[in-house]
Each structure stands twice: as C-alpha cells, then as structure tokens.
C-alpha positions in Angstrom: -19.3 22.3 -12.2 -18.1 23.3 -8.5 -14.5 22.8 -7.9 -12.5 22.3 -4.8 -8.9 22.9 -3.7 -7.4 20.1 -1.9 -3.7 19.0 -1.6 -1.9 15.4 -1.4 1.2 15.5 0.3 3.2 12.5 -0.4 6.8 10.8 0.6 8.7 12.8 -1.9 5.8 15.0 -3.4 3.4 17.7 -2.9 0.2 18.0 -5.5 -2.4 20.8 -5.4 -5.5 20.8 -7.6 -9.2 21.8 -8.1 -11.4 19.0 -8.1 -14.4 18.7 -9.8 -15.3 15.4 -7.6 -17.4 13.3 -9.4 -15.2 13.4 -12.5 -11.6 14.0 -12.1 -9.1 17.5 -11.2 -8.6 20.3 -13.2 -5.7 22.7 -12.7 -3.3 19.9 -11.3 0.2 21.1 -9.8 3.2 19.1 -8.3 6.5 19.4 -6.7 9.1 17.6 -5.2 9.6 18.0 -1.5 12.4 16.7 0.4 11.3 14.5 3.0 14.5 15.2 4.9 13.7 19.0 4.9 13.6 21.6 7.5 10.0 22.2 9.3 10.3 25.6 7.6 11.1 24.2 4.2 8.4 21.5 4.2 5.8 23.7 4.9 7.1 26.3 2.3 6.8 24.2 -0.4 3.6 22.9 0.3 2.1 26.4 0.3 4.2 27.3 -2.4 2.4 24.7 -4.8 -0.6 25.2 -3.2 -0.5 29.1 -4.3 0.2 28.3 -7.9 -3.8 27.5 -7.9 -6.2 30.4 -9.1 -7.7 31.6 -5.8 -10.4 29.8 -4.0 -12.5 30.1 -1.3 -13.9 27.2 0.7 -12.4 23.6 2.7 -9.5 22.2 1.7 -9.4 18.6 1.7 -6.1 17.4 2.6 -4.4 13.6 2.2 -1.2 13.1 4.2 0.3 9.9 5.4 1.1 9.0 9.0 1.2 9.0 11.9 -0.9 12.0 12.2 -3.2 13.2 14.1 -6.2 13.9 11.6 -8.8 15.3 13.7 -6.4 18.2 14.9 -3.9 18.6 12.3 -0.6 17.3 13.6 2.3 15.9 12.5 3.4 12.8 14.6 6.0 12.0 11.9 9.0 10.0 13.7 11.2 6.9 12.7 9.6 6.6 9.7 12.3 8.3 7.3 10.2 11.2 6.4 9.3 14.1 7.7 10.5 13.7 11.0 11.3 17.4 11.0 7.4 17.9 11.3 6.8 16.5 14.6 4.6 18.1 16.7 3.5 20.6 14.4 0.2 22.1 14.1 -0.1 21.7 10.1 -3.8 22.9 10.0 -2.7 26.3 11.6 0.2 26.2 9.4 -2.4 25.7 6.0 -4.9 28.3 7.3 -2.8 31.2 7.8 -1.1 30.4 4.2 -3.4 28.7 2.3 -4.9 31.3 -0.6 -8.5 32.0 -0.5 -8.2 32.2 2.8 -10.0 28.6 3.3 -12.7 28.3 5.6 -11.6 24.9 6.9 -8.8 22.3 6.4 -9.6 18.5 6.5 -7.5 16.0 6.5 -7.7 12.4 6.0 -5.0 9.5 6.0 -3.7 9.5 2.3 -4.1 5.5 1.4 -8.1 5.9 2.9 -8.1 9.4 0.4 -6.8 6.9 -2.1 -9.5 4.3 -1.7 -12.3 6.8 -1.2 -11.0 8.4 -4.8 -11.0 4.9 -6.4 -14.7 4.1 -5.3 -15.7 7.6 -6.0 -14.8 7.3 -9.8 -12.5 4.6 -10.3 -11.8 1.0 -9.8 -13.4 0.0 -6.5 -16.8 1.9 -7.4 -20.1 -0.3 -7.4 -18.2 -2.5 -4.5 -19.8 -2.6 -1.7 -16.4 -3.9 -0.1 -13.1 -2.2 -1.2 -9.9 -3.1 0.2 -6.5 -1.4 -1.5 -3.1 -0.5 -1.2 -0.2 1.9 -1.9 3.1 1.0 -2.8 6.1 2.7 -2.3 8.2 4.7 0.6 6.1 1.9 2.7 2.9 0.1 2.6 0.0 2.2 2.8 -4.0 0.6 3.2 -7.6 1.0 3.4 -10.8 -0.8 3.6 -14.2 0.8 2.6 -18.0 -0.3 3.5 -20.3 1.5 1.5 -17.4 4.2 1.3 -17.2 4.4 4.8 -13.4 3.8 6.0 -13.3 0.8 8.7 -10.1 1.1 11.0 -11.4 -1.1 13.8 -13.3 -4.3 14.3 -12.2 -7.9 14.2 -12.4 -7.7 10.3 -9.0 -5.4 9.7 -5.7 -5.2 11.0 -5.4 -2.8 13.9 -5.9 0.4 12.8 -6.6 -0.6 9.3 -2.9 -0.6 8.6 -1.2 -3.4 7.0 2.0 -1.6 7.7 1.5 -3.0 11.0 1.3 -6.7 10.1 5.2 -9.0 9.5 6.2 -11.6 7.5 9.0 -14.0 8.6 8.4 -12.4 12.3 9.8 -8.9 11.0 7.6 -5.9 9.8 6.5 -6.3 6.8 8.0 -2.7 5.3 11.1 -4.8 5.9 10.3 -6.7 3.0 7.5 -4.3 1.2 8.8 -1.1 0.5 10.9 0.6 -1.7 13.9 0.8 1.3 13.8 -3.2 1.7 13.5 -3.8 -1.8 16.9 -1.7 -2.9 18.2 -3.4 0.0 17.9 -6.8 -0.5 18.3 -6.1 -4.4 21.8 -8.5 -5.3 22.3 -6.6 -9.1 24.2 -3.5 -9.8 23.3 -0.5 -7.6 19.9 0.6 -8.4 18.6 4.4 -8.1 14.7 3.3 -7.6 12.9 0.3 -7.8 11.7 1.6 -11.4 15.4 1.0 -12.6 15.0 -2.8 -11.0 12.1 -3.2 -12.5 13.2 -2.3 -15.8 16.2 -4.6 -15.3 13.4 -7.5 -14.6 11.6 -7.1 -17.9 15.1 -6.9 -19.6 15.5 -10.5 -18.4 17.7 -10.4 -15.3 17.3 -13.0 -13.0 18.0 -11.5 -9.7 15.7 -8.4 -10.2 13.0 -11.0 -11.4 13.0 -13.5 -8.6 13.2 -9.9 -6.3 10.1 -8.8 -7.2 8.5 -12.1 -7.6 9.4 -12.7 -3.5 8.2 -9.5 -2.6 4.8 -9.5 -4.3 4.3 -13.6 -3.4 4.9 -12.7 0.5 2.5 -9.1 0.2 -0.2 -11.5 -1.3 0.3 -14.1 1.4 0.2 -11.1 4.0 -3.2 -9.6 2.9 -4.9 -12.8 2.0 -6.1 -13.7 5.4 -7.3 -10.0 6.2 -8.7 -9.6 2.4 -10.9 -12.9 3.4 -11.9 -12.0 6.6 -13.3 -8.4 5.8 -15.2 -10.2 2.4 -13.1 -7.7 0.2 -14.8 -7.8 -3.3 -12.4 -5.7 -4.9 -8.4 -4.8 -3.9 -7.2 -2.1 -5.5 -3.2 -1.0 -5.6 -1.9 2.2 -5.9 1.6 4.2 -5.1 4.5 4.4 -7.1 5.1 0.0 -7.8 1.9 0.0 -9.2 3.7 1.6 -12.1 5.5 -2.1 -12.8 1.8 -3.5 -12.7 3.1 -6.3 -15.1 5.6 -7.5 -12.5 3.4 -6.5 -9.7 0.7 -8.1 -10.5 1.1 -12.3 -11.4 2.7 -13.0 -7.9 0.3 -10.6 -6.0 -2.3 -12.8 -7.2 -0.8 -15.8 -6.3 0.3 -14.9 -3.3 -3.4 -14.2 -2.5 -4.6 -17.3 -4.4 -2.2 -19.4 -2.4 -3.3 -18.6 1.1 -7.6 -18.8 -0.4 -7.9 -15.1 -1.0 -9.4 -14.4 -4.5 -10.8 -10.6 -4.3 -10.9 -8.7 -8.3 -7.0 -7.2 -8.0 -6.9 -4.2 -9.9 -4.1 -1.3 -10.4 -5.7 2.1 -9.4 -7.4 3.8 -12.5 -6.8 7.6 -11.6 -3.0 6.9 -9.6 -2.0 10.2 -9.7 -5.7 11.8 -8.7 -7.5 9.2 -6.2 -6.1 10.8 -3.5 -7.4 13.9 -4.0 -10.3 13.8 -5.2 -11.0 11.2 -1.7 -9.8 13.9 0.0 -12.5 16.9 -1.7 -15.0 14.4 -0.7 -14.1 13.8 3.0 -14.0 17.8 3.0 -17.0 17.8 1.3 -18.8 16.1 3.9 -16.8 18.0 7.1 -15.2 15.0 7.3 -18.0 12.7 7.4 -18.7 9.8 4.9 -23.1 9.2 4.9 
C-alpha cells in the first residue's frame, strides 16, 4: 500500500491525511481555521496540521474552493466571505517552502471536482459513467464527471461547471442555497448553524420545516434542467447539509422530479474523505485525469 499526503482546505476547516487511494485515508488530521484570518494566520494553520503528518516525500494533492487560480496556485479569494485575506497569494510557494517532506510538487484542484472525483473513485458515483454532485454549505459547490474526467465547459454544464453561478427568483442562487441565506431567512429563535434549524425541523417546528423544504424544492428545480441536459446518471451531495440528509433529501428530489430530472440522488459515502482522496488522484496523475 503507497500512501499520499494531500490536504483539503475548507470554509472553516483544514484536513491533512495520507491516502491510500483506492481505499480510503489513513493518518487523518483536522483543524479549524478562521476564514476571517490574517494571510499569515491562514497559512500557519494549514502547515501547522499539515506537519502533524509523519514525514513524506512526494506530490501533494491539494482541494481548495474558489476562485483560484489552480494551474499556478493562487488565491483569488474576494467577496465571497472567506478568505479574502488570501488574495493574490502564491499558496503553492507558500506549501513548498513549508510543507514536510519537502514535496516534490503541489497540485491543486477545485474542492467540489476533488469531491466528485473521491466519490467515483470509491464511493457513490463509481460505475457511472455520468456523475454530477454537489456540496452544501458556506455556499454551493459542484462538479460533473465523464469517465472521471471533470467537464467545466460545453453546452452541457453551467459556465464554468458552477452552479454557484446559476439564480433562482432572478437572484443568485447562494442567496437562497447556503448556509448565510438560510440563517437569514430562518423566522424561529436565533439559530447558531443550520444543524441547530435542522434539529428544530425534526422536533416538529413549522417554520424551520417549511425553511428547509423551500430551499431544497428551489435547489432541485435549479439543477434539474442542467442534471438533464448533461444525462447525469448519478448526483451525489456532499458538504456540511448533507449531514440533515433526511430533510435534505425528500424535496431535493422533488424539486428535480418536478422540473423532469430523475438522476440516482445519493448523500456522499466517504463525506469527510472524498475530497482528498480526489485530490491524491489528480496529483497522482500530475494533474491529469486518462
């Protein structure tokens, strides 16, 4: 068994692990990270977990969300409540002068694609030919696989492949799909996290249950046409509201049933791994899916 180092660097999260690819991580490792954080303190962190790792020599595969630029390693972070103390800076430099080992490369690869790619790899996209999935939390993350190869172009996807891009109601759709929009348009008691709503909609209340039932309805309705276009077989959902995959999942469906979309809708099976191990692939290849 050969294992990898790679890193996922989420909204509110860092993880570091070796991967074994084929079957999973060993040697997993996370940490918060503040997304309002200083350059200096982002970084830190993220070598700071990364070092807790027994050392390794070899690529790094790397999943980070956007904007970013992927083939050389920078942060475009701005306006998008995160991060925005990164902009502009060279992140692969940052890695390979701190990284242990030292690494030979860094790769790094949009972290809803690393998702995807994980999932078909070993998990619940693979023997589809067609994957489509999602991640839900901070914002709308999305991907769309051909024979494991990402598609982020073509007549078949939304520009760019992001479905962050597409609106509902003529406004973005992070205005209604995301964990921001959601607290904000929540009518209950203050919430701390849309966990706590969605505890408060299986205990019965009405106003977190209609909520979540809105939101999912219109995020099925919004992928539908896109799902049937690109002859998605399989959509799988990931990020931190696919923990309330009960509440999540009846109006998804619907959503996409009532606008003709009816792709297999299934919750990610390795949530907290799929990224990485998408990522140790991508690296694997020197960033090129065969």
């Amino acid at each position: 068994m050969i294992l990898h180092p790679a890193l996922e660097i989420g909204g509110s999260h860092v993880t570091a692990a070796l991967v074994d690819a084929s079957s999973g991580m060993i040697a997993e490792r996370r940490e918060p990270l503040r997304p309002d954080g200083t350059a200096d303190e982002i970084i830190s962190r993220i070598l700071r977990c990364a070092r807790t790792l027994p050392t390794t020599k070899g690529r790094w595969g790397v999943a980070v969300p956007g904007p970013f630029d992927y083939e050389r390693g920078i942060a475009l972070f701005e306006g998008v409540g995160k991060f925005d103390a990164l902009y502009g800076t060279d992140l692969g430099a940052a890695l390979l002068d701190g990284l242990p080992g030292p690494p030979s490369s860094v790769t790094f690869l949009n972290d809803a694609v690393a998702f995807l790619l994980g999932e078909w790899t070993a998990g619940a996209a693979a023997g589809h030919r067609r994957a489509s999935g999602i991640t839900l939390g901070t914002g709308v993350g999305s991907a769309f696989l051909v024979d494991g190869r990402p598609v982020t172009d073509g007549p078949d996807v939304p520009p760019e492949g992001r479905v962050d891009l597409l609106t509902w109601e003529d406004r973005p759709l992070e205005d209604t799909v995301s964990s921001r929009a959601i607290r904000a348009r929540y009518t209950g008691r203050p919430a701390a996290d849309v966990a706590e709503i969605s505890d408060r909609a299986r205990a019965g209340e009405t106003a977190a249950q209609a909520l979540l039932t809105e939101t999912f309805t219109a995020l099925g309705r919004v992928l539908a046409p896109w799902l049937t276009r690109f002859g998605a077989e399989v959509l799988v959902v990931g990020g931190s509201m696919a923990a309330s995959w009960d509440l999540l999942a009846p109006p998804l469906t619907a959503g996409l049933a009532a606008a003709g979309s009816h792709p297999v809708t299934l919750p990610a099976c390795n949530p907290q791994g799929a990224a990485l191990i998408g990522a140790t692939v991508y690296a694997m290849k020197d960033g090129e899916i065969p």
